[in-house]
N, C-alpha and C positions, 0 to 999 in steps of 0.2 A: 571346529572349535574356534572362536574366537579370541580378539589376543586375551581378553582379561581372563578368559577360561584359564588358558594355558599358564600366565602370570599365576593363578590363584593354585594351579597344578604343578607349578614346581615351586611353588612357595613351599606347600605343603612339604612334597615330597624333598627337595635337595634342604630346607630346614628340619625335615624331618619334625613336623608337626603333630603332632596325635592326636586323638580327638576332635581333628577340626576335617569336616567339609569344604569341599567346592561350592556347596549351595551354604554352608554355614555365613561366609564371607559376602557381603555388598559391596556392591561396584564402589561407593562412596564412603565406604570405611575406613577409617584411618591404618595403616601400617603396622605404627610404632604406635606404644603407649598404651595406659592400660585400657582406652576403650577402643584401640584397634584391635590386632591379634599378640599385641603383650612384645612386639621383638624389641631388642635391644642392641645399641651399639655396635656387638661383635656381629649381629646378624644384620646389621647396615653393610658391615665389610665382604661378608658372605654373599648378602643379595645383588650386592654390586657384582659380584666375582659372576655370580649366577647369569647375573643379564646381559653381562659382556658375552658370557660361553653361549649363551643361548642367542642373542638377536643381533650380537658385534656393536652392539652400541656400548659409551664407554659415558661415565657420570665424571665428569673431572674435577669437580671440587664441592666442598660440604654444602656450599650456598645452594647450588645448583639440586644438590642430592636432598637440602630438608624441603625446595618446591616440588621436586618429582616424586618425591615419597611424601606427599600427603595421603593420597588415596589410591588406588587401583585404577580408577579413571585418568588422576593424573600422571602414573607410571604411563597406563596404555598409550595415553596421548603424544609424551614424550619418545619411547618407543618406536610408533608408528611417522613420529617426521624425521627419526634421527636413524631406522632404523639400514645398515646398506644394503644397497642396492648389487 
């Protein structure tokens, strides 16, 4: 499974999402908002908590966190240079 799989698979499950697929989601979908998957702010605070637990990468401030949550591509990409070794 690749990262964005996995990304899209604990989105779902640790947001506890319903009705939504792993295929439902595109790589270039937005996040947040109503034409991404609808999260909102507390589930900014959540996802971060998620990505830290899962990949030890850490988002340290809003600026940085509204470039990385555009899309699922740009999470992966971030992710994948930040994530430790």
């Amino acid at each position: 499974m690749d990262i964005k799989q996995k990304l899209k698979q604990m989105i779902i499950e640790d947001l506890a999402l319903e009705d939504v697929a792993i295929e439902d989601i595109e790589d270039d979908s937005p996040i947040f908002g109503e034409s991404g998957l609808g999260l909102d702010s507390l589930d900014a605070v959540e996802l971060v908590v998620v990505i830290q637990k899962h990949f030890g990468v850490r988002i340290k401030d809003m600026a940085k966190g509204r470039e990385v949550f555009q899309s699922f591509n740009t999470l992966a990409d971030f992710i994948q240079e930040n994530v430790e070794q």
